[in-house]
Residue, then its C-alpha position, 0 to 999 in steps of 0.5 A: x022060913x026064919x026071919x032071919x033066913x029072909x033078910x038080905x043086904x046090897x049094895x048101890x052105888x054111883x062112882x066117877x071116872x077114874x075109878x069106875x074100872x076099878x069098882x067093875x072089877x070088884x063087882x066081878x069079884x063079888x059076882x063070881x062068888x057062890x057062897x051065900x056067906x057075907x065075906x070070903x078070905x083070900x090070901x096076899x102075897x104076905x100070906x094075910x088074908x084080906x076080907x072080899x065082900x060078896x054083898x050083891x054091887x050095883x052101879x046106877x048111871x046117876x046119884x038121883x038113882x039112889x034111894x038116899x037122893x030122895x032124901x030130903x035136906x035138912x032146913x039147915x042144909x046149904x044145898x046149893x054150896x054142897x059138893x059133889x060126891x066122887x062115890x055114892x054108896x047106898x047100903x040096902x037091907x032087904x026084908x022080904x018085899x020090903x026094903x030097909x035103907x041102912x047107910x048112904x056113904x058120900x065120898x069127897x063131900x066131907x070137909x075133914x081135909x079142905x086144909x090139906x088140898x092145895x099146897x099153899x094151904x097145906x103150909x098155911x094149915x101147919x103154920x097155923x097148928x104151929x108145927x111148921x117148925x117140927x118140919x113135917x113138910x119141907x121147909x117152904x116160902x109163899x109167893x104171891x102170882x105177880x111177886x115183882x123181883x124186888x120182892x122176891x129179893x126181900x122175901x127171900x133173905x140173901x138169896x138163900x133158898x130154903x133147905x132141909x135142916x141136914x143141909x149144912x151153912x157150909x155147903x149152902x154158902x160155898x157152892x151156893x149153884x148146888x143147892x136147888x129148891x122146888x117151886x111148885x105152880x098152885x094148882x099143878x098136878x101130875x109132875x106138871x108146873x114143878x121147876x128147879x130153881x137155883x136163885x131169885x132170878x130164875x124164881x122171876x123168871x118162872x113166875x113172870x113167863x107164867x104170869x104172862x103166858x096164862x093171863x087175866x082168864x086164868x085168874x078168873x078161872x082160879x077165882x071160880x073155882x077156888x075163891x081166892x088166888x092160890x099162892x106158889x111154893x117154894x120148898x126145899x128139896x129133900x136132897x139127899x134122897x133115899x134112892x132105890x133101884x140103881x139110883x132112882x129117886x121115889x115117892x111113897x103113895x099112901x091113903x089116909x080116910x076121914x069118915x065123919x060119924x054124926x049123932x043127936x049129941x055129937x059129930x066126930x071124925x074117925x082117921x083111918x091109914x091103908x096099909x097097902x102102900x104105893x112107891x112111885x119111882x122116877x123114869x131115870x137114875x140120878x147121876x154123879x153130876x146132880x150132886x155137882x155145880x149143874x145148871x139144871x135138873x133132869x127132870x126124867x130123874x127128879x119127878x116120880x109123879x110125872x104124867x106121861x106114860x112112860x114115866x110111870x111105874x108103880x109098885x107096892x111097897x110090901x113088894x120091895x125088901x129094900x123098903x120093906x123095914x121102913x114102913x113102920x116109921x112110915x106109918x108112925x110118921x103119917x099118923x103122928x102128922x095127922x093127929x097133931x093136925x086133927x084140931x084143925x080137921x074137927x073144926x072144919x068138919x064142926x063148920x060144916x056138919x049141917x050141910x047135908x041130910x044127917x042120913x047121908x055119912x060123909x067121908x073123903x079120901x086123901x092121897x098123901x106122898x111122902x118121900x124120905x131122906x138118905x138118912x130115912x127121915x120121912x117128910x110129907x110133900x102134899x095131900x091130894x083130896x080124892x086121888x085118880x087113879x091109873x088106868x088099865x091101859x098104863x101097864x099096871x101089873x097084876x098085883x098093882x090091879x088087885x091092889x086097887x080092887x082090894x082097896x076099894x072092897x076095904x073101903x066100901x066095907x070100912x063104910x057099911x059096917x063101920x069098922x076097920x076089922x077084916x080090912x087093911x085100914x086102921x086108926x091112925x091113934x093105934x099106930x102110936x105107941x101107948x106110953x107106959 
């Protein structure tokens, strides 16, 4: 037998819920599988043919099950502040009873995108790369938890509540009731802590019934956990929305990856865009009267992330002709809001880049949802650093299914080859147009 014909690669790997019935199906995709070749192609709805890595998968219980978990830490390594990982990915190669270890991928213990995750700190990260003005994101205003009312009056200058810059003076001045912004709690997640507000006072309001309902644990709570106290958000609402489906406002889910490679004479950070994107879609249509002098907004009509069940609905945006024309501004917007934030992100991955063994590669995972204007401009409304995601039980359609299963095939091969060809991934700087 050849030396060759002796080697063999596999794949372990320790994941946590939600994705755990996610990476099980791709197990059974790989398992079912008879060719003895690396990978097999099979055909999307677009007819492209996508990559399924067939190398033998194996879920461990725990991350100390690993090869890689015996590894020592460097004496620089900051062990006891170092993060867990949300998937473990140990890369074996095997020569006869022997076997090599080849690359151990940690998911969710890169710092790439610690700047992005909370909301405060995603205005504070643009105003600090000074493109807050380029309006990537949505105009916005920080506010402390225990703002008085005399301050929110001084920070918001005449009561005049942030807006896109296609809101005119005039609509904003002579009917001041229709223009609503978004105050967004500071760690509210899932379509929960979002509320509507029309003035300084309903502003108050919402902070102080907050202020007093979750009391002195919950900033105890935060201070654990964050270090600090997050501050609120109030954002401009991205009226008029693009609606879709008989009047229903959505979001677009897309993943962007940061996958920091490490050498004796560097440590740099790769970006990565998955071109199968996600279009979350409102329960409820909009209605003539939310354009009009309302005194609330529905929240049925207005929230595509919400949590309860019946408001989900998830679809692809290759599934949608309406959208279909508008995914490549879509990826030039996210690329070109990543880039201009990638100076940022090498400084926090620089800071950080001794915190483990220099065997293990780090990477994290960064959920981005976006939303877009009647007139098709594209703003980011936040980043969440390593994404849920839903479960079986939500109704998911079979396509939606394969979706996340061929996500994660992309991304474990993305990490274990170190290169994007074959998978949905590509580098956010070849979405740019090279200038002639």
């Amino acid at each position: 037998m050849s030396e060759s014909s002796q080697l063999s690669k596999s794949i372990r790997y320790v994941v946590r819920s939600p994705w755990q019935w996610v990476m099980d199906e791709l197990i059974k995709e790989t398992t079912t599988t008879t060719t003895k070749t690396t990978t097999t192609e099979k055909k999307t709805k677009d007819d492209k043919s996508i990559s399924i890595s067939i190398i033998p998968m194996t879920r461990v219980s725990s991350r100390q099950e690993l090869p890689s978990s015996q590894l020592p830490d460097p004496p620089s390594s900051k062990s006891k502040k170092l993060r867990d990982a949300h998937l473990c990915l140990d890369l074996l190669q095997h020569e006869g009873d022997k076997t090599l270890r080849l690359v151990q991928s940690h998911h969710g213990i890169s710092a790439a995108l610690d700047g992005l995750e909370d909301k405060d700190e995603l205005v504070r990260t643009f105003q600090r790369c000074r493109i807050d003005h380029l309006e990537y994101a949505p105009p916005s205003i920080l506010l402390r938890w225990d703002t008085t009312l005399q301050e929110c009056q001084n920070i918001i200058v005449n009561g005049t509540l942030p807006t896109l810059n296609s809101t005119t003076t005039e609509e904003t001045t002579t009917t001041p009731t229709t223009v609503f912004a978004v105050l967004k709690e500071p760690l509210s997640k899932k379509g929960e802590g979002i509320h509507f507000v029309r003035n300084v006072q309903e502003i108050h309001t919402v902070l102080e019934q907050h202020r007093q309902t979750k009391g002195d644990d919950f900033l105890t709570e935060v201070m654990e956990q964050k270090g600090r106290i997050p501050m609120w958000i109030l954002q401009a609402e991205i009226h008029p929305a693009m609606l879709i489906r008989d009047s229903k406002k959505f979001h677009i889910r897309t993943y962007v990856m940061a996958v920091e490679t490490r050498t004796a004479e560097s440590h740099e950070v790769n970006l990565y865009l998955y071109h199968g994107h996600e279009v979350r879609i409102a329960a409820e249509p909009t209605a003539p009267e939310d354009d009009l002098a309302t005194p609330s907004r529905r929240r049925e009509a207005h929230i595509t992330n919400a949590s309860s069940v019946q408001h989900r609905e998830r679809v692809l945006l290759s599934q949608m002709d309406e959208l279909n024309e508008y995914q490549p501004s879509l990826e030039l917007f996210i690329a070109s809001a990543f880039l201009r934030l990638l100076p940022d992100i090498t400084r926090r991955v620089a800071v950080s880049a001794h915190e483990c063994s220099e065997h293990i590669q780090k990477h994290v995972l960064g959920g981005v949802d976006c939303m877009m204007t009647a007139s098709g401009k594209w703003y980011l409304l936040e980043v969440n650093k390593n994404p849920d995601t839903p479960s079986r039980e939500d109704g998911l359609s079979q396509e939606f299914q394969h979706h996340l299963v061929t996500f994660c095939n992309d991304m474990q091969q993305l990490l274990t080859t170190s290169s994007e060809e074959g998978t949905q991934f590509v580098k956010l700087e070849d979405l740019i147009p090279k200038q002639k």
